[in-house]
NUBA-943275 format. One record per atom (N, C-alpha, C, O): residue number from 1; z, x, y. Coordinates in Angstrom, 2 decimals. Atoms other than C-alpha are relative to their C-alpha. Example, Ala and Ser with C-alpha at 12.3 -4.5 7.8 and 13.67 -1.06 7.14 Angstrom:
2
   num        zz        xx        yy
     1      0.00      0.89     -1.19
     1      7.80     12.30     -4.50
     1      0.00      0.90      1.20
     1      0.66      1.94      1.18
     2     -0.06     -0.82     -1.19
     2      7.14     13.67     -1.06
     2      0.73     -0.77      1.09
     2      0.90     -0.26      2.20
***
This chain:
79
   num        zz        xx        yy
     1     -0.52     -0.74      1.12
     1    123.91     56.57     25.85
     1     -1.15      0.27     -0.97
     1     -2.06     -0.54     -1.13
     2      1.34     -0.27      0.85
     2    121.49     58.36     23.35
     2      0.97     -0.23     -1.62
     2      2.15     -0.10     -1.92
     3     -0.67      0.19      1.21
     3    121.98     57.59     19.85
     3     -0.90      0.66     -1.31
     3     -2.11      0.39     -1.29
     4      1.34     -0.73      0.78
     4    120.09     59.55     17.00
     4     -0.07     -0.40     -1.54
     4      1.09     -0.24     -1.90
     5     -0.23      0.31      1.01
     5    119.53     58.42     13.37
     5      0.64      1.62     -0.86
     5      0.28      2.77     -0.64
     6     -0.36     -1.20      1.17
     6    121.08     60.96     10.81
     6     -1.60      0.73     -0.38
     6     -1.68      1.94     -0.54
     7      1.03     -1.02      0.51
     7    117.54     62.02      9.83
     7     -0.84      0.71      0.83
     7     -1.70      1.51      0.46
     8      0.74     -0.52     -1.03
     8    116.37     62.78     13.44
     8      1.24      1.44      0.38
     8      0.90      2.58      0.69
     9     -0.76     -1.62      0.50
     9    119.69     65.37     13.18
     9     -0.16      0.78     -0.67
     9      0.04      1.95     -0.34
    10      0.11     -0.63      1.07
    10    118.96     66.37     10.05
    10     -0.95      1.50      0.17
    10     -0.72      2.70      0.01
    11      0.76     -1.23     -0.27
    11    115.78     68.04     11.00
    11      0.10      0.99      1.33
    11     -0.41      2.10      1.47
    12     -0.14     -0.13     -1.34
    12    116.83     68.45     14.55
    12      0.76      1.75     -0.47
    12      0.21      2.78     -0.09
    13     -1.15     -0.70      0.77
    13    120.10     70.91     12.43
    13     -1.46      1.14     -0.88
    13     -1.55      2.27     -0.40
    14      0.43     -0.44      0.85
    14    117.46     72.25      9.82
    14     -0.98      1.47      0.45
    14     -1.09      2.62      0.03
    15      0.93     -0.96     -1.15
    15    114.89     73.73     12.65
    15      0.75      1.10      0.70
    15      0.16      2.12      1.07
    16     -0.52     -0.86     -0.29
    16    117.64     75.46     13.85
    16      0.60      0.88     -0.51
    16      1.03      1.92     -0.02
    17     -1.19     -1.26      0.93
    17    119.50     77.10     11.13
    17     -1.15      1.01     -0.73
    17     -0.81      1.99     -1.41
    18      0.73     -0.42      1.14
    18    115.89     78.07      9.53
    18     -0.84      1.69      0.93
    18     -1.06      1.66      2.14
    19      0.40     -0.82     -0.44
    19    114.36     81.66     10.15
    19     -1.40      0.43     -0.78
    19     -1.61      0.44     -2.00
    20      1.51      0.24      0.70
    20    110.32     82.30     10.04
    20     -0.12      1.54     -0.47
    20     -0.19      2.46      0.35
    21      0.02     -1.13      0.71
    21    110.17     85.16      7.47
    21     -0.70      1.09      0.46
    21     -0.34      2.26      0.38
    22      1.03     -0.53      0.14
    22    106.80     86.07      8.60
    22      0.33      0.56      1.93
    22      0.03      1.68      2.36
    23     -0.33     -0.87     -1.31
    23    107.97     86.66     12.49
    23      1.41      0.63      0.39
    23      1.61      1.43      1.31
    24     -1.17     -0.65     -0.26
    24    111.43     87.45     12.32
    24      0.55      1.56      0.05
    24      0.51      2.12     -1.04
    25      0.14     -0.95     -0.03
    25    112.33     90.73     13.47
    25      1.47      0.56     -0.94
    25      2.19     -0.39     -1.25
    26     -1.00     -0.61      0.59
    26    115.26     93.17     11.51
    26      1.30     -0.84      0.42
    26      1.67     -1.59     -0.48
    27     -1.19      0.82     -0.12
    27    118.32     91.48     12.89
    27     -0.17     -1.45     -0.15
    27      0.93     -2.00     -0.25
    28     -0.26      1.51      0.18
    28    117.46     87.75     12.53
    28     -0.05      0.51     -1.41
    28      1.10      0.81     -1.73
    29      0.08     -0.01      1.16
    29    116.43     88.51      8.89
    29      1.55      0.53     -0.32
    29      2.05      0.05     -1.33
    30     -0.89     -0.60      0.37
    30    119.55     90.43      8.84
    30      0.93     -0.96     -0.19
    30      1.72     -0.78     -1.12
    31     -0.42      1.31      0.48
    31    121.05     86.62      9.22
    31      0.05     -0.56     -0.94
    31      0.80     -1.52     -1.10
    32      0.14      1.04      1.44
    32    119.98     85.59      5.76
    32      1.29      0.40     -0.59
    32      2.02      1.28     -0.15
    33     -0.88     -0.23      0.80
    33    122.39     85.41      3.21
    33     -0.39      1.55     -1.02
    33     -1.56      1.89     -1.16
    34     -0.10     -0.88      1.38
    34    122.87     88.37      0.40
    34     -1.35      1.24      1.19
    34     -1.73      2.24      0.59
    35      0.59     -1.09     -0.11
    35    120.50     90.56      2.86
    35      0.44      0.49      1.55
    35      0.71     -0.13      2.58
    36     -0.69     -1.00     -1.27
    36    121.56     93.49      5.32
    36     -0.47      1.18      0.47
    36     -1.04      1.70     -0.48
    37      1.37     -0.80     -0.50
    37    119.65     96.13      7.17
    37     -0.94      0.24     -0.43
    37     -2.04     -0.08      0.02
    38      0.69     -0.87      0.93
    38    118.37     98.17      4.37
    38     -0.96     -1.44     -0.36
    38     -2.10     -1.02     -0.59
    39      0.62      1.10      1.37
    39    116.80     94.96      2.59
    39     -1.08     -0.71      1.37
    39     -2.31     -0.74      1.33
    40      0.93      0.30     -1.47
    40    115.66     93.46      6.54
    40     -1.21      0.97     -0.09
    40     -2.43      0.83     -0.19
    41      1.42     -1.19     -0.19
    41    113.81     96.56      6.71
    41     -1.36      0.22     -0.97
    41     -2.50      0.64     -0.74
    42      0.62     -0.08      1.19
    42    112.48     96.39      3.42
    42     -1.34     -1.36      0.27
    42     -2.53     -1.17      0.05
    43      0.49      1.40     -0.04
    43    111.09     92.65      4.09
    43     -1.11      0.44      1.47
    43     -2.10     -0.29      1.41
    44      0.77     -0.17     -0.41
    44    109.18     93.89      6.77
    44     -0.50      0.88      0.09
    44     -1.39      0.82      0.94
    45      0.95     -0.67      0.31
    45    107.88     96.93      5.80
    45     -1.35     -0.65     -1.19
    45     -2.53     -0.31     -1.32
    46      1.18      0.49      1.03
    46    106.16     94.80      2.91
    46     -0.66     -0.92      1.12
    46     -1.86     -0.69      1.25
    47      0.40      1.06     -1.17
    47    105.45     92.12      5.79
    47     -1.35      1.02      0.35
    47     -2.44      0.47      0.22
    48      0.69     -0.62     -1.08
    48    103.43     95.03      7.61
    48     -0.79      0.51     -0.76
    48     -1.86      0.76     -0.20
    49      0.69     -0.86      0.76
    49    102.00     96.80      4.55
    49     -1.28     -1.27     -0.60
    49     -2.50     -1.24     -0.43
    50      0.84      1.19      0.48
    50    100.73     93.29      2.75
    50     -0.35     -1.36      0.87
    50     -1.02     -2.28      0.43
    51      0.11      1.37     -0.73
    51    100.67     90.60      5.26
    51      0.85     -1.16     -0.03
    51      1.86     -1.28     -0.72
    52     -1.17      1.53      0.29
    52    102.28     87.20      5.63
    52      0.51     -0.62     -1.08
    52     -0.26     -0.42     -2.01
    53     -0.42      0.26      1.18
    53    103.96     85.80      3.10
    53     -0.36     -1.61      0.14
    53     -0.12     -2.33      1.11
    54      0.47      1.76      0.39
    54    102.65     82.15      1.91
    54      0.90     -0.83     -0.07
    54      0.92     -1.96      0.43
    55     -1.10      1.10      0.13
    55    105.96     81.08      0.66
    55      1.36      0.75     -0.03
    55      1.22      1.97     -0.07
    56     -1.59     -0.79     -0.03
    56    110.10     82.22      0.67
    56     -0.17      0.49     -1.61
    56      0.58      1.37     -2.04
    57      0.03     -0.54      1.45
    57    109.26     82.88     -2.93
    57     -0.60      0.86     -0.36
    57     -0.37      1.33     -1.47
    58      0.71     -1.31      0.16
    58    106.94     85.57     -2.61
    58      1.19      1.36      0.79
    58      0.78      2.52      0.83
    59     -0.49     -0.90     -0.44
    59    109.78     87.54     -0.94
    59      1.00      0.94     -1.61
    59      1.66      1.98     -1.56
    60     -0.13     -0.86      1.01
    60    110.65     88.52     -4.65
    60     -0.77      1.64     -0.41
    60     -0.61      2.67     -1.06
    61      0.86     -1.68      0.07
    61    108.09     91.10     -4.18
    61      0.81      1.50      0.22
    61      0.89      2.63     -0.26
    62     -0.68     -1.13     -0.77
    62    110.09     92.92     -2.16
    62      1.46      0.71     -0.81
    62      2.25      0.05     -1.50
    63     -1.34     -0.75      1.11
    63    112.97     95.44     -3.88
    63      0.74     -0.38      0.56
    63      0.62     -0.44      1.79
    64     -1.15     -0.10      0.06
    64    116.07     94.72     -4.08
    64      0.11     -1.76      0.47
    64      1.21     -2.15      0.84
    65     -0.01      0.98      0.44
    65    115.17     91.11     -4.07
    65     -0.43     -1.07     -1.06
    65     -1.61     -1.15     -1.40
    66     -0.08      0.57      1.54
    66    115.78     88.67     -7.16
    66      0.24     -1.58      0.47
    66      0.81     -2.10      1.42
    67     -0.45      1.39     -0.10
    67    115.57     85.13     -7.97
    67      1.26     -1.06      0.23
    67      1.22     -2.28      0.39
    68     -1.55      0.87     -0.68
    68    119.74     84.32     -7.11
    68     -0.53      0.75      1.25
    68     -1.26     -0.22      1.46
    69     -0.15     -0.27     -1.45
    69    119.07     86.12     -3.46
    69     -1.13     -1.31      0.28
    69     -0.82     -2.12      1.15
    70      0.62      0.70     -0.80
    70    116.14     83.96     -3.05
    70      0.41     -1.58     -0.21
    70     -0.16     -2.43      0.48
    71     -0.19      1.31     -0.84
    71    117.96     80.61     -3.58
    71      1.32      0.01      0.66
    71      1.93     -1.04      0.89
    72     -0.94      0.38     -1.46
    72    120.69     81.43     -1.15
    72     -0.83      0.23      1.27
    72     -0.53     -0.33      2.33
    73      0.87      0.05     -1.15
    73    117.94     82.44      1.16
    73     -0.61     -1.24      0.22
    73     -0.22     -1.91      1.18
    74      0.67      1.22     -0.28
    74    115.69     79.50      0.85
    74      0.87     -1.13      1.13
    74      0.30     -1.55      2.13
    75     -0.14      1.18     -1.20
    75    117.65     76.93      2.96
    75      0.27      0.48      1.37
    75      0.73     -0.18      2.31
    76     -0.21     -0.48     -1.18
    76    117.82     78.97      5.50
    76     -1.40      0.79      0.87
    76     -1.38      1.16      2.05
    77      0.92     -0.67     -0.50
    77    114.37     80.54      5.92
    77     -1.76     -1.06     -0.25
    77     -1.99     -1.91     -1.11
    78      1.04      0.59      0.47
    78    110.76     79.34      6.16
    78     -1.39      0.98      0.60
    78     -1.48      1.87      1.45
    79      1.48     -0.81     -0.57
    79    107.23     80.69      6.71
    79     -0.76     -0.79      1.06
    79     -1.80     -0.34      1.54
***
């Protein structure tokens, strides 16, 4: 029988629900919360114009995103 501590789920759960900003193509991004094609598209036209993004918090750059979209995004995305 395998048995797992809660914190070897935790991240086990975390790795899977999380999406990498900087490779995700239009439909996974389209997964985040509060964003939907138009805004996907948006996130990687800046992706392609400026480069990788350092942190989920630089995705304020991008229009039509604001500091409430980016903390329903954050637990769900990472670089």
């Amino acid at each position: 029988m395998y048995t797992a501590s809660l914190e070897e789920l935790a991240v086990e759960e975390e790795g899977s629900l999380t999406i990498d900003i900087n490779t995700a193509d239009e439909e996974e991004l389209d997964e985040l919360p509060q964003v939907g094609p138009a805004t996907a598209e948006a996130i990687i036209e800046h992706r392609t114009a400026n480069g990788r993004f350092d942190a989920v918090d630089e995705l304020q750059e991008v229009s039509g995103i604001g500091p409430k979209t980016i903390r329903k995004i954050k637990p769900f995305a990472k670089v």
